[in-house]
Steps between C-alpha positions, in 0.01 A plus 500: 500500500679522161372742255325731757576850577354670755598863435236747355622739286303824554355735186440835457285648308508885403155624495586890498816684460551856470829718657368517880251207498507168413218217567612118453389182609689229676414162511613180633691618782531464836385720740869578638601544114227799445604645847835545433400667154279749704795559763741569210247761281416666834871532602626616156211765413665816649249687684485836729318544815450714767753383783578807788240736541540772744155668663552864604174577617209209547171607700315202396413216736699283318866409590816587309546113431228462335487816279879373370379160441172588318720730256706244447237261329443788253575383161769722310582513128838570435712511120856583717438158704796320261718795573431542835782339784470357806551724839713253643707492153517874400847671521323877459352504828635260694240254597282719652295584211444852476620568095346466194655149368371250818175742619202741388303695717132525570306775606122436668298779627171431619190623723190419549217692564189265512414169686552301211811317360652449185841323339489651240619858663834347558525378127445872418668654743805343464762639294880449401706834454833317465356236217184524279566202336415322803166552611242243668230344340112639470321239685274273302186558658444878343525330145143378359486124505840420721496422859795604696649408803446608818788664703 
């Protein structure tokens, strides 16, 4: 068994790099290796999402829970994401996450007046007083040639 080795020795290759996007191929790696790359870029990218939402008035059919959880899949852009703090971490406000260093707020106001449905009220509707460099992102599906997905 002299002279073998058995390790692999992974590559990557950059195909793509600009400042907020990068495509690269990895090869010769194990499956657990490339996981633990994804788990790391997903865990390091700072990102901002809608977490507590509070429904004054809802005379849908549909529940609270379900309103709260379909805004949170919306997809928001944000430049102050670096800058931004944790709730649990911030010394302005306590924890509870009600000042302008851990939180933004959203405004949605929406009705509708005909049988039919459409997402993409909510993407216009919605609106941040407290932050407008924050703001979520057009859905796909109104720009030619680009499907989008479905919330």
């Amino acid at each position: 068994m002299e002279g073998k080795s058995y390790q692999r020795l992974p590559r990557v290759k950059i195909r793509e790099m600009r400042d907020d996007y990068m495509k690269f191929e990895l090869r010769d790696a194990d499956a657990s290796v490339a996981n633990a790359l994804r788990r790391v870029m997903i865990a390091e990218v700072p990102t901002v999402a809608i977490d507590l939402v509070e429904i004054q008035i809802n005379s849908s059919v549909l529940n609270y829970e379900f309103i709260a959880h379909r805004l949170g899949l919306i997809p928001l852009k944000s430049d102050q994401a670096m800058s931004m703090r944790f709730s649990r971490d911030c010394d302005s406000c306590d924890g509870d996450g009600q000042c302008e260093f851990c939180s933004v707020e959203f405004h949605l106001r929406g009705k509708c007046h005909s049988d039919q449905t459409s997402l993409s009220r909510t993407f216009s509707a919605l609106t941040t007083p407290s932050s407008p460099s924050i703001s979520p992102i057009p859905p796909a599906w109104n720009l030619p040639n680009k499907k989008g997905l479905s919330l």
